[in-house]
C-alpha positions in Angstrom: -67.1 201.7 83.1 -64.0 201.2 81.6 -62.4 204.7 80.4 -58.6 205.1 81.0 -56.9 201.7 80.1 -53.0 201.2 80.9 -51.0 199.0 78.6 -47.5 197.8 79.5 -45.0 198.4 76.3 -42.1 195.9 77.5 -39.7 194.3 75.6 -39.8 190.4 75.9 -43.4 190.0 75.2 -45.2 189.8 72.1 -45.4 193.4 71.1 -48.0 193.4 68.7 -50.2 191.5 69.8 -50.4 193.3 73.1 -50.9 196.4 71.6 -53.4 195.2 69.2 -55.6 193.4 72.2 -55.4 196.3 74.5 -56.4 199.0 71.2 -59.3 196.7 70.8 -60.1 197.1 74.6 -59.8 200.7 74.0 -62.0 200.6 71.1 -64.7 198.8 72.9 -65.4 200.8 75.3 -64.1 204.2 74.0 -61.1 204.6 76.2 -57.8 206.7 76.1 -55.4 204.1 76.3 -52.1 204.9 77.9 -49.0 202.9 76.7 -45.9 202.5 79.3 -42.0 202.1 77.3 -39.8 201.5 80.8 -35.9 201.6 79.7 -34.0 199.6 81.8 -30.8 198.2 81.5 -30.2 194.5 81.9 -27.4 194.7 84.1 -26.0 192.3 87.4 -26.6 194.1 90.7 -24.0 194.5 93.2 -21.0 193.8 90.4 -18.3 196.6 89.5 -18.4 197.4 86.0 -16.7 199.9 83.0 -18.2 202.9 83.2 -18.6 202.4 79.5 -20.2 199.2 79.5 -22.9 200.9 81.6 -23.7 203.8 79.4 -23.7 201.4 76.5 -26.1 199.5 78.2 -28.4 202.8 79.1 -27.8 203.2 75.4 -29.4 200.0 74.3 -32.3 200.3 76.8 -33.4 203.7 75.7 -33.2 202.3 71.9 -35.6 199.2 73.2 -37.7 201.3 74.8 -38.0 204.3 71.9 -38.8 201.1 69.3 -41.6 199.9 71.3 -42.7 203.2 72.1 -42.5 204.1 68.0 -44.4 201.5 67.5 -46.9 201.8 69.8 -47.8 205.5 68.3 -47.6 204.0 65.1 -50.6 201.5 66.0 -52.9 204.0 68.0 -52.6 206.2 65.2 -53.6 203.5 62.4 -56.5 202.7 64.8 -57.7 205.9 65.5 -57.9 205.9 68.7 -56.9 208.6 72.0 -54.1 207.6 73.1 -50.4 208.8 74.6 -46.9 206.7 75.2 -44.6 207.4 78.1 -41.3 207.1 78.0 -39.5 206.3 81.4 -36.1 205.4 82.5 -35.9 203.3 85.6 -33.2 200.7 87.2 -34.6 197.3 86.3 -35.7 196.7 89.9 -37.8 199.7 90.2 -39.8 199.0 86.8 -42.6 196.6 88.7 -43.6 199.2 91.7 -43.3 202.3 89.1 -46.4 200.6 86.7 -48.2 199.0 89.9 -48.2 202.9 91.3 -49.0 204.4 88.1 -51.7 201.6 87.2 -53.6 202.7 90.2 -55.1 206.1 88.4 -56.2 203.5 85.5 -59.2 201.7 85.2 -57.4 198.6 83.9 -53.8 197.4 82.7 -53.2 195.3 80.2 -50.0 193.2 80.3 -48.6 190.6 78.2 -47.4 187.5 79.0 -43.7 186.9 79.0 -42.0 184.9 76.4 -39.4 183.1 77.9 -36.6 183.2 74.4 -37.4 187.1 74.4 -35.8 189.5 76.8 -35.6 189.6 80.3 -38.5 188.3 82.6 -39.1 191.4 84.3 -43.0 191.3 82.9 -43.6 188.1 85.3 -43.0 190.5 88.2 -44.5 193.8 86.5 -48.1 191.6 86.3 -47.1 190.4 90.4 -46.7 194.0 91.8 -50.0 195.3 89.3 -52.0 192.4 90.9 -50.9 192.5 94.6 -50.1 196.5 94.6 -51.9 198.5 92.3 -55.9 197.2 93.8 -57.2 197.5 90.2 -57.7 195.1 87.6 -55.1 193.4 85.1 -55.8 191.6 81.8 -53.0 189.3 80.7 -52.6 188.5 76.7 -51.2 185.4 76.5 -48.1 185.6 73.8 -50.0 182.9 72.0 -52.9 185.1 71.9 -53.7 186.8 68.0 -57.2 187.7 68.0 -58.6 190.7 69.3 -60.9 191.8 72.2 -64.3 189.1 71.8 -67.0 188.8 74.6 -69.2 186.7 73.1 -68.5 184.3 75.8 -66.9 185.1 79.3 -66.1 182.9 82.0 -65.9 183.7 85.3 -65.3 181.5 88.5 -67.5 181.3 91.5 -67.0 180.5 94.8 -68.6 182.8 96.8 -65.1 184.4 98.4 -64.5 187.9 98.6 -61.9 187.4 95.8 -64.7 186.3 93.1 -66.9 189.0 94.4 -64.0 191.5 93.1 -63.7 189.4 90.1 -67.3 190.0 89.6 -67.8 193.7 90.2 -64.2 194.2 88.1 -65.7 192.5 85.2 -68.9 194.3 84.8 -68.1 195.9 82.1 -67.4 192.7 80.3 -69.9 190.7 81.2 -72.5 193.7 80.3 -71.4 193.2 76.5 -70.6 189.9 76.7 -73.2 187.1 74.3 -73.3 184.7 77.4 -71.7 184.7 80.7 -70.6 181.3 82.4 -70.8 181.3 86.0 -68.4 178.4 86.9 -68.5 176.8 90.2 -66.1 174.6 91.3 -68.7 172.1 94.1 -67.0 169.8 95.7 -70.7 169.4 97.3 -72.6 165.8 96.3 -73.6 166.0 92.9 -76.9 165.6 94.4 -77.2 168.4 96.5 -80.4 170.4 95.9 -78.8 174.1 96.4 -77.1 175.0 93.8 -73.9 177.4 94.5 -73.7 180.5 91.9 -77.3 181.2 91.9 -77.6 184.3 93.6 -74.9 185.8 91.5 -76.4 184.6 88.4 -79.6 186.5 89.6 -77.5 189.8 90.2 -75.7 189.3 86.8 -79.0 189.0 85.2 -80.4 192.5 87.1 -77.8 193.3 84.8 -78.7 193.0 81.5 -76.1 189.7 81.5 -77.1 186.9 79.6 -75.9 184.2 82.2 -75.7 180.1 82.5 -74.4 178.3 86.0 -71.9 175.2 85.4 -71.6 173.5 88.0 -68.8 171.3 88.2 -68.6 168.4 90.7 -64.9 167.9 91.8 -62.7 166.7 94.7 -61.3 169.5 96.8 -58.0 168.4 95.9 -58.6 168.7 92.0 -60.4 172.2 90.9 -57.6 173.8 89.5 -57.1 171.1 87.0 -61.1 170.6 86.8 -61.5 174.3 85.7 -58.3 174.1 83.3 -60.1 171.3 81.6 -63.8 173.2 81.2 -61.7 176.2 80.0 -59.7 174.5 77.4 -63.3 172.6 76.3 -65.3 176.0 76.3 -63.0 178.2 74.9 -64.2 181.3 76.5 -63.1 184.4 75.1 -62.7 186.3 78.4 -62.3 184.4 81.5 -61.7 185.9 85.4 -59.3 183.6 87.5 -60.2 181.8 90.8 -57.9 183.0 93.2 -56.7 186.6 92.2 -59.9 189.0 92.1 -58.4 191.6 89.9 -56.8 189.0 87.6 -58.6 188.4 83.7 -57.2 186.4 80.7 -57.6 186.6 77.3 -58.9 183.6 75.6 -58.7 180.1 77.1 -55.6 180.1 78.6 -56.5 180.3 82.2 -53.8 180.4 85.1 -55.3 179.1 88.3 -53.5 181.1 91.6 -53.9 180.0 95.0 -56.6 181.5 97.2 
């Protein structure tokens, strides 16, 4: 049950869209949705510099951080729904473990993907600490990504490790509402072997209420990341979990595959 959602406000990342996915979230399930503004300044480490050059640069981080932060309120209100912004000031290095800390009392984050002409890349290593440090899930909106929250299809990758067991359980939620689930599996099996990988989660999915269908894929061992990129950009699932990274979802199609 997804009830407290955490949303990372940075600068550098498609703003709006963000916010809009993660209220949707929020809306879904009938969550309080917490929104993070970190003001950091952009500054070399370990260089002398005026005194005034850094103020004006803590200047310019809190006025980033207050727009996004404004803006944020301004869409929670127009959507109605229970939500708060925090504003906190951190050294750019300490922004990934304060929201991987924070992002542990949360039921899931929602970060957006970094736009590489927009800002500085610290949300690449915001997502990094909130999938290796804060042991709850993370759902990335892509910077491409306009639509809202839609489950009529999710897609979630099966291989039977501990990893896509966590993927699994994390997704529940999802998967409960979704129209159809896909249970993809990756079989670099014969194409002719009788047992048929995914079936047993399929069958615990479907104790679930989960509308569910098995694909099974036959690839070389060599080639499943680029096998499951290709049935994810031909499916276009709305929702997908990623092999790899058990706490890890995507919006839309745009799957990243991690290593294992």
């Amino acid at each position: 049950m997804i009830k407290d959602i955490l949303v990372n406000l940075s600068y550098g990342t498609s703003r709006d869209g963000v916010s809009n996915y993660a209220l949707s979230v929020a809306e879904t399930f009938g969550a309080h949705i917490v929104g993070t503004a970190f003001a950091y300044p952009v500054m070399a480490s370990g260089v002398r510099l005026p005194a005034n050059f850094i103020r004006a640069q803590q200047a310019e981080a809190q006025e980033r951080a207050e727009s996004v932060a404004v803006a944020f309120d301004e869409a929670t209100r127009r959507a109605g729904v229970s939500a708060e912004t925090r504003r906190i000031e951190a050294g750019i290095g300490d922004v990934p473990t304060q929201f991987a800390h924070i992002a542990r009392r949360f039921d899931l984050s929602v970060i957006g993907q970094f736009e590489r002409d927009r800002g500085h890349p610290t949300t690449n290593i915001v997502i990094e600490a909130a999938l290796f440090e804060s042991g709850r899930p993370v759902l990335i909106v892509p910077f491409i990504q306009k639509d809202r929250l839609k489950l009529d299809h999710v897609m979630v990758c099966w291989d039977g490790s501990r990893a896509a067991a966590r993927a699994v359980a994390d997704a529940m939620p999802f998967l409960t509402r979704s129209g159809k689930a896909s249970i993809v599996v990756a079989d670099i099996q014969s194409a002719k072997s009788a047992d048929l990988p995914g079936a047993d989660i399929a069958t615990h999915l479907t104790r679930h209420g989960v509308n569910v269908t098995i694909e099974r894929i036959p690839v070389s061992k060599i080639d499943v990341s680029n096998t499951i990129l290709s049935y994810a950009a031909d499916t276009d699932p709305d929702l997908s979990g990623i092999p790899g990274c058990g706490n890890l979802f995507l919006a839309g199609r745009h799957v990243v595959c991690l290593p294992r």
